[in-house]
PyMOL commands that place a pseudoatom at each C-alpha (Angstrom):
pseudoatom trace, name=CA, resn=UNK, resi=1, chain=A, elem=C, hetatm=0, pos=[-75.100, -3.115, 38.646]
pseudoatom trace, name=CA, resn=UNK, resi=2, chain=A, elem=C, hetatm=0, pos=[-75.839, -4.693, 35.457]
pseudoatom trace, name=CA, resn=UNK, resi=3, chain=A, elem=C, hetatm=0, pos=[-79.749, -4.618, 34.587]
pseudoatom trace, name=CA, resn=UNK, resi=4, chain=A, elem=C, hetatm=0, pos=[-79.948, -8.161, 33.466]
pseudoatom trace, name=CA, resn=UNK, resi=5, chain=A, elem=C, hetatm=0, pos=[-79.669, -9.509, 36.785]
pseudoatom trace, name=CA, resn=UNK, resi=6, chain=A, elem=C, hetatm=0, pos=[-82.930, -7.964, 37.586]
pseudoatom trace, name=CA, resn=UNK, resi=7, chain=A, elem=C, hetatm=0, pos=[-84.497, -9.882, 34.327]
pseudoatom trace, name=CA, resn=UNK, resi=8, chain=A, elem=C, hetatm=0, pos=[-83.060, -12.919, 35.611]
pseudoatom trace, name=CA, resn=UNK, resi=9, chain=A, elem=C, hetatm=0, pos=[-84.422, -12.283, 39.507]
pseudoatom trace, name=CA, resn=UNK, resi=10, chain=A, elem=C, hetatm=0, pos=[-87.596, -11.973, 37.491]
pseudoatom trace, name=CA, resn=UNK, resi=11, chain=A, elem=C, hetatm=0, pos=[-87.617, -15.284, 35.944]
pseudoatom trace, name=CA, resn=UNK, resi=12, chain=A, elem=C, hetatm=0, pos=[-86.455, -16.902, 38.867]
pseudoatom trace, name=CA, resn=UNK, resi=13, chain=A, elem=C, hetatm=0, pos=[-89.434, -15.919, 40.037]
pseudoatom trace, name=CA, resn=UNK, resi=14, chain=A, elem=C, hetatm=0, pos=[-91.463, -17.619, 37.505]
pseudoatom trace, name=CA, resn=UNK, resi=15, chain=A, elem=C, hetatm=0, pos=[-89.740, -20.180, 37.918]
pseudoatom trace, name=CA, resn=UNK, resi=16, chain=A, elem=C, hetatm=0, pos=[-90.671, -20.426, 41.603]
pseudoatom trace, name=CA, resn=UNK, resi=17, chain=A, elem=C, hetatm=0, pos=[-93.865, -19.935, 40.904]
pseudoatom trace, name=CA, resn=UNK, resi=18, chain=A, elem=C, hetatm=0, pos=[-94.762, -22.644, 38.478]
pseudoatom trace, name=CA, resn=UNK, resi=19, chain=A, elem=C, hetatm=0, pos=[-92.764, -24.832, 40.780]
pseudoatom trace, name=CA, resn=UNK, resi=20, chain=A, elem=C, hetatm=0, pos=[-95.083, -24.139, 43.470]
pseudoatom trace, name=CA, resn=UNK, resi=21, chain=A, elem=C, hetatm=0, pos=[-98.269, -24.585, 41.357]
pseudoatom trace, name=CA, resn=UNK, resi=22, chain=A, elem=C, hetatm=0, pos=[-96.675, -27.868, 40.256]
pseudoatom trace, name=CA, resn=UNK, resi=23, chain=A, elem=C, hetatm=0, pos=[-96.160, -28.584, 43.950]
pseudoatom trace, name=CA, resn=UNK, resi=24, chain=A, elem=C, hetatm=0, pos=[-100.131, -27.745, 44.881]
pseudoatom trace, name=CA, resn=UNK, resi=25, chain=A, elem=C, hetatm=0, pos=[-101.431, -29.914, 41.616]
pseudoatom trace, name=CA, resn=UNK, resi=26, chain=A, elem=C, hetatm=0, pos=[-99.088, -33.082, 42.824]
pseudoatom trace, name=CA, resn=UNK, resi=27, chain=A, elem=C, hetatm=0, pos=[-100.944, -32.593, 46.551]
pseudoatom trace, name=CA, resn=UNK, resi=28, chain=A, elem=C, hetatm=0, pos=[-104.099, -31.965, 45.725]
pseudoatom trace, name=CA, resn=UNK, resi=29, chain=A, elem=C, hetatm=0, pos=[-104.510, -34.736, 43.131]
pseudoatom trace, name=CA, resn=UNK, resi=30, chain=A, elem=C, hetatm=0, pos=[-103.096, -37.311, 45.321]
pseudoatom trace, name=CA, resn=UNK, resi=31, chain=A, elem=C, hetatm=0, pos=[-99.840, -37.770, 42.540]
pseudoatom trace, name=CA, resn=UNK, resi=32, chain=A, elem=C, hetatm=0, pos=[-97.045, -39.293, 44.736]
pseudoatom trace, name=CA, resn=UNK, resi=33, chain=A, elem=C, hetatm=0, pos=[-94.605, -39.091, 41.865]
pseudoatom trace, name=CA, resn=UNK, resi=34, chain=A, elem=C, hetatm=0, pos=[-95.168, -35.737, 40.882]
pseudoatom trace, name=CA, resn=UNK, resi=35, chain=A, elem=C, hetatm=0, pos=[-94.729, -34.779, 44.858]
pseudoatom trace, name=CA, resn=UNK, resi=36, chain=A, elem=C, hetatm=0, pos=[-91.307, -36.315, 44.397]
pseudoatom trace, name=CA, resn=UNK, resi=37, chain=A, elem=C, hetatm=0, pos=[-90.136, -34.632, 41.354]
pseudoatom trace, name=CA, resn=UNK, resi=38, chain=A, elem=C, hetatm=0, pos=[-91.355, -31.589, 43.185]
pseudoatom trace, name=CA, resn=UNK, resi=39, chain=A, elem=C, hetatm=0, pos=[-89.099, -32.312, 46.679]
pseudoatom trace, name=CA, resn=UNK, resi=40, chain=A, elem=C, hetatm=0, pos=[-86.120, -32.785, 44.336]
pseudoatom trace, name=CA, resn=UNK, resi=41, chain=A, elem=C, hetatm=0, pos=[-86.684, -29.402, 42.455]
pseudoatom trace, name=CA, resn=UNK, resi=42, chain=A, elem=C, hetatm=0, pos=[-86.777, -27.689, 45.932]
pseudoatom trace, name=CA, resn=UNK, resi=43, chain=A, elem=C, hetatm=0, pos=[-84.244, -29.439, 47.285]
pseudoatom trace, name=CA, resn=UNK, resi=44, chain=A, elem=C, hetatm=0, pos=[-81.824, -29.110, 44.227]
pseudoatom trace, name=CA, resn=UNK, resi=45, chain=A, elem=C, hetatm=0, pos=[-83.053, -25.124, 44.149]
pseudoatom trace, name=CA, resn=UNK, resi=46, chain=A, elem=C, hetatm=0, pos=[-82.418, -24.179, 47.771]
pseudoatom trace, name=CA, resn=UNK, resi=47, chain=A, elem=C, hetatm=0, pos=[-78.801, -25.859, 47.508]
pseudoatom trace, name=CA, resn=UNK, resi=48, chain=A, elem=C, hetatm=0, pos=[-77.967, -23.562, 44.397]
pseudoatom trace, name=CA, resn=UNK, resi=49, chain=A, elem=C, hetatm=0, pos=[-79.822, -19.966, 46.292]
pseudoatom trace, name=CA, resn=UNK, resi=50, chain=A, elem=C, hetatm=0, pos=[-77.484, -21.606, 49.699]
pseudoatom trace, name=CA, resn=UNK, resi=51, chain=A, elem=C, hetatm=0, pos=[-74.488, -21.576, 47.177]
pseudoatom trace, name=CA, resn=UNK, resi=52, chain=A, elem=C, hetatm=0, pos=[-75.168, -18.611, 45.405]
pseudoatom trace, name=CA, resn=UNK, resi=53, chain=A, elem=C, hetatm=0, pos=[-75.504, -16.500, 48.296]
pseudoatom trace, name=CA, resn=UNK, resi=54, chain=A, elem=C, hetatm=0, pos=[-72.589, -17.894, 50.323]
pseudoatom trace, name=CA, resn=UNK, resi=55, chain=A, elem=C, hetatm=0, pos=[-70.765, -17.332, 47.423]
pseudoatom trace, name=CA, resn=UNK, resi=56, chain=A, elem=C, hetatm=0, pos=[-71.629, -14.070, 46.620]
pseudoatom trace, name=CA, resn=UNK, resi=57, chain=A, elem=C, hetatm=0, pos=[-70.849, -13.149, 50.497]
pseudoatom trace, name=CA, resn=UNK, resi=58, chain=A, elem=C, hetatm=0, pos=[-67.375, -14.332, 49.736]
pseudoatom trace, name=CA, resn=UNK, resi=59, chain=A, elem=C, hetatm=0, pos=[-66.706, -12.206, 46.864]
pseudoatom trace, name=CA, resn=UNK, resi=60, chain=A, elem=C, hetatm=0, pos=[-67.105, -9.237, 48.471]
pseudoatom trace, name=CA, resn=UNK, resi=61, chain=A, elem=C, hetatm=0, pos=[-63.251, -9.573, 49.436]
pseudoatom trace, name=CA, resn=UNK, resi=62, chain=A, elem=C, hetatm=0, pos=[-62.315, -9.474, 46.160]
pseudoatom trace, name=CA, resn=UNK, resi=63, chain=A, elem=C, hetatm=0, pos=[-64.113, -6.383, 44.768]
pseudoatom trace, name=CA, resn=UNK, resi=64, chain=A, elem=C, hetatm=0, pos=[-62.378, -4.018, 46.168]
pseudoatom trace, name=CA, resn=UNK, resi=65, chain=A, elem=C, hetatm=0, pos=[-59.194, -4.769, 44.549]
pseudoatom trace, name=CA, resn=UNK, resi=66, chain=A, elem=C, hetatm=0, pos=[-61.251, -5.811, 41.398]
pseudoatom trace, name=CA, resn=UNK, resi=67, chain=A, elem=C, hetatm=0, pos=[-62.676, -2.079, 40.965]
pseudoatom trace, name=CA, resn=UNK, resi=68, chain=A, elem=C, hetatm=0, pos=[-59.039, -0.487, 41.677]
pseudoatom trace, name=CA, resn=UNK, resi=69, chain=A, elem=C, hetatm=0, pos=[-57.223, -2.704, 39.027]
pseudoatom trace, name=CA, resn=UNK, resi=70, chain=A, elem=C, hetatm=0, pos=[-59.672, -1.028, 36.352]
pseudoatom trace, name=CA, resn=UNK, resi=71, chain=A, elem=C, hetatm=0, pos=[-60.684, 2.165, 38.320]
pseudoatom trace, name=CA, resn=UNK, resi=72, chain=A, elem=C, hetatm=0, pos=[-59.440, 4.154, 35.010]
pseudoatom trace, name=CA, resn=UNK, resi=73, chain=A, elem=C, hetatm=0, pos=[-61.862, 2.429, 33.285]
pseudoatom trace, name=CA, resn=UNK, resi=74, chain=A, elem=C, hetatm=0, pos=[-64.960, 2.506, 35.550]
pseudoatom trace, name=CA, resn=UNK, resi=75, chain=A, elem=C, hetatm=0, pos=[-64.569, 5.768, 35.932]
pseudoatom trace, name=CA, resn=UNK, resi=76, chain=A, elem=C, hetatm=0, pos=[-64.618, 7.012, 32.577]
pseudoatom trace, name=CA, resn=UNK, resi=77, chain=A, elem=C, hetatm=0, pos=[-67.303, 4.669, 32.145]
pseudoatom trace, name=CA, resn=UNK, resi=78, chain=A, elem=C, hetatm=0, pos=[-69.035, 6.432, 34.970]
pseudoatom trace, name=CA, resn=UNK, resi=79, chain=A, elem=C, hetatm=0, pos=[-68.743, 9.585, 34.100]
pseudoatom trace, name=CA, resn=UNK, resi=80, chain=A, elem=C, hetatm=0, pos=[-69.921, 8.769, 30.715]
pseudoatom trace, name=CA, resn=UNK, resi=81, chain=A, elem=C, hetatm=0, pos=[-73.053, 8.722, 32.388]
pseudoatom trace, name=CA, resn=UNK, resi=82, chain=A, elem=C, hetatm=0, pos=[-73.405, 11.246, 34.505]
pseudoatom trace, name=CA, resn=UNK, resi=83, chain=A, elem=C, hetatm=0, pos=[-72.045, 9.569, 37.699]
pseudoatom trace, name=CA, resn=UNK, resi=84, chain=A, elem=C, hetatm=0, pos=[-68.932, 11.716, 39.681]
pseudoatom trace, name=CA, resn=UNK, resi=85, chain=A, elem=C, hetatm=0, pos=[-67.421, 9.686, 42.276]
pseudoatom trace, name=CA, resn=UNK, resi=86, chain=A, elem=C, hetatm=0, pos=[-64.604, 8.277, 43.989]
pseudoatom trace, name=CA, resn=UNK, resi=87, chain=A, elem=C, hetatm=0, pos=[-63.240, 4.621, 43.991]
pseudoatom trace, name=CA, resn=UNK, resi=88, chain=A, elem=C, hetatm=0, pos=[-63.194, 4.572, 47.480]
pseudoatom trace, name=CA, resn=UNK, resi=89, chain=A, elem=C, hetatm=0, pos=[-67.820, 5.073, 47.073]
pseudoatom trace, name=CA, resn=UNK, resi=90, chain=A, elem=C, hetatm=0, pos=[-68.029, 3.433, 44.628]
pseudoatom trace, name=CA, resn=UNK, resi=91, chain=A, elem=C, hetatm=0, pos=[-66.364, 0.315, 45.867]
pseudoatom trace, name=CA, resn=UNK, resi=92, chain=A, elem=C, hetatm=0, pos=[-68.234, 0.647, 49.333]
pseudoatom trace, name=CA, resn=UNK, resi=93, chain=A, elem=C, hetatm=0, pos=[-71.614, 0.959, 47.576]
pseudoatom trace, name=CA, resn=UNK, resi=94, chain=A, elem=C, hetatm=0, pos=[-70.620, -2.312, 45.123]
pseudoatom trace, name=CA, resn=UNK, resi=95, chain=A, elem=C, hetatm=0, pos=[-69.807, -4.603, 48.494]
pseudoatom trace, name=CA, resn=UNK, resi=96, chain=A, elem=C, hetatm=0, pos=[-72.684, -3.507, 50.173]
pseudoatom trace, name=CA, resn=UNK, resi=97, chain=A, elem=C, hetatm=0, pos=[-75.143, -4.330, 47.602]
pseudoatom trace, name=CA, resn=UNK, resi=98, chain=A, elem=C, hetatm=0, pos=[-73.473, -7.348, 46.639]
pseudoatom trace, name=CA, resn=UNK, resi=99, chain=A, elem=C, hetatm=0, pos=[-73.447, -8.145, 50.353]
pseudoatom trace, name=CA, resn=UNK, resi=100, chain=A, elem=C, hetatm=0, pos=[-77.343, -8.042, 51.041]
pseudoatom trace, name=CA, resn=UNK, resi=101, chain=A, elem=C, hetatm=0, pos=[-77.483, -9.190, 47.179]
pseudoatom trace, name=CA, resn=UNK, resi=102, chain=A, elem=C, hetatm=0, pos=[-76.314, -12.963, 49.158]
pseudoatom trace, name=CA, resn=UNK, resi=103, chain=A, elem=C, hetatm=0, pos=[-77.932, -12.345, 52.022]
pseudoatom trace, name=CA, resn=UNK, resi=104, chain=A, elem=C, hetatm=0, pos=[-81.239, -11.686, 50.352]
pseudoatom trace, name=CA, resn=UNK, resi=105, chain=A, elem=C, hetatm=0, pos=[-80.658, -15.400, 48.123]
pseudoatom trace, name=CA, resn=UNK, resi=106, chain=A, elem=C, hetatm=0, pos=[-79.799, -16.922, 51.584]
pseudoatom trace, name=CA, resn=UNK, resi=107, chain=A, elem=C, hetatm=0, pos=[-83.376, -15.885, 52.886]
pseudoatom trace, name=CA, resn=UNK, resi=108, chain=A, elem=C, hetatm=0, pos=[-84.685, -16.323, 50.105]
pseudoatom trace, name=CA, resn=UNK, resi=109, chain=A, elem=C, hetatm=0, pos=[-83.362, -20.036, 50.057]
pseudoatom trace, name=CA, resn=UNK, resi=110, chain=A, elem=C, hetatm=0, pos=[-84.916, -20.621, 53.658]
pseudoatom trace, name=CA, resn=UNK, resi=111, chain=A, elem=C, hetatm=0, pos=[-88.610, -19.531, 52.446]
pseudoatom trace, name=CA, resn=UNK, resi=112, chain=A, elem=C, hetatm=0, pos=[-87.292, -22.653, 50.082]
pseudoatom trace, name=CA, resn=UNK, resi=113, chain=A, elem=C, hetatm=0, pos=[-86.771, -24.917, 53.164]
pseudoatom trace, name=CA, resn=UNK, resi=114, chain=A, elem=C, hetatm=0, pos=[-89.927, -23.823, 54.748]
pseudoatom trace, name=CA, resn=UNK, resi=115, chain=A, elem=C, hetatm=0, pos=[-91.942, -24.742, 51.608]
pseudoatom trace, name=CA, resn=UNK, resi=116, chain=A, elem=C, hetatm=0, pos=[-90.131, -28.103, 51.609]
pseudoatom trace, name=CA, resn=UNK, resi=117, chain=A, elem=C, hetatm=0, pos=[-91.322, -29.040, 54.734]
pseudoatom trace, name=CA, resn=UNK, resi=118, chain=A, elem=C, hetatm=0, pos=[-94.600, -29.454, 54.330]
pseudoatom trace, name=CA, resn=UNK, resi=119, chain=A, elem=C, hetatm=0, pos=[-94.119, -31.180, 50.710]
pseudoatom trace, name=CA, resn=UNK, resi=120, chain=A, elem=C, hetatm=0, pos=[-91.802, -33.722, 52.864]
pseudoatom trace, name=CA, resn=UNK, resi=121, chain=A, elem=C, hetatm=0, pos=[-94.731, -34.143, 55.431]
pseudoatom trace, name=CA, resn=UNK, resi=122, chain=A, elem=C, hetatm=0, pos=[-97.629, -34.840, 52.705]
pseudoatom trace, name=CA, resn=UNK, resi=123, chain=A, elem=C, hetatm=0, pos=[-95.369, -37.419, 50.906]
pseudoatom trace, name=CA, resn=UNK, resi=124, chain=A, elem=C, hetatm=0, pos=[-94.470, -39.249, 54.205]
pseudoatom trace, name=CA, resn=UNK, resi=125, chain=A, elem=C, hetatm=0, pos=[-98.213, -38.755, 54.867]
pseudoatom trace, name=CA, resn=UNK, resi=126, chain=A, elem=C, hetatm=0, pos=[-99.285, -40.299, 50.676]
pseudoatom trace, name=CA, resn=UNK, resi=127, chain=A, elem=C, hetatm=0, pos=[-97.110, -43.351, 51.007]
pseudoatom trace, name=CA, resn=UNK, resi=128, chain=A, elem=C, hetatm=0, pos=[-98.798, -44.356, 54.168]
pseudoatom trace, name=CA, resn=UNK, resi=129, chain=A, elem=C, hetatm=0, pos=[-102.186, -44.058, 52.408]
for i in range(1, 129): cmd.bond("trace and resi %d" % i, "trace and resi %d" % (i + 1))
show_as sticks, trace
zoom trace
């Protein structure tokens, strides 16, 4: 697994996270606007993690005969560094983590949902006020 998709996991993250302190700023100071922008982010967010994940599910068909179209090369690659196994493993272990890889966005993408909620609440809630 490449390591750059755990630097980009990480900044996802941040991302997240600044979204969320956005979101508690916009609610706390009363900004209806700002509450808004912040529903849309969420919304827009948790319908690319739905994708992403779905998508990711889906492409586990195609890895095994991905990995034994260039086996020759994966496995010199692997043993390059230090790694000694079959196609058969290795393409078990690849749809496996690829598999809970989507599955993990999916949940991750609900925790989304459950945030939204209460953001759609307060706004219902600040344009009655």
């Amino acid at each position: 697994m490449p390591v750059w998709a755990n630097y980009i996991t990480f900044l996802i993250g941040i991302f997240i996270l600044s979204i969320a302190v956005f979101g508690y700023y916009s609610v706390t100071r009363g900004r209806y606007a700002f509450l808004l922008i912040y529903i849309i982010v969420l919304i827009f967010s948790s319908l690319v993690c739905l994708i992403t994940g779905l998508g990711m599910i889906i492409k586990t068909s195609n890895i095994r005969e991905a990995i034994s179209k260039e086996w020759d090369t994966v496995q010199m690659r692997l043993k390059g560094a230090g790694y000694d196994i079959n196609e058969s493993t290795f393409a078990n272990f690849l749809e496996v983590n690829v598999k809970f890889a989507g599955l993990f966005i999916i949940i991750f993408c609900l925790f989304l949902i459950v945030g939204l909620i209460p953001a759609v609440y307060m706004s219902i809630t600040m344009k009655k006020r």
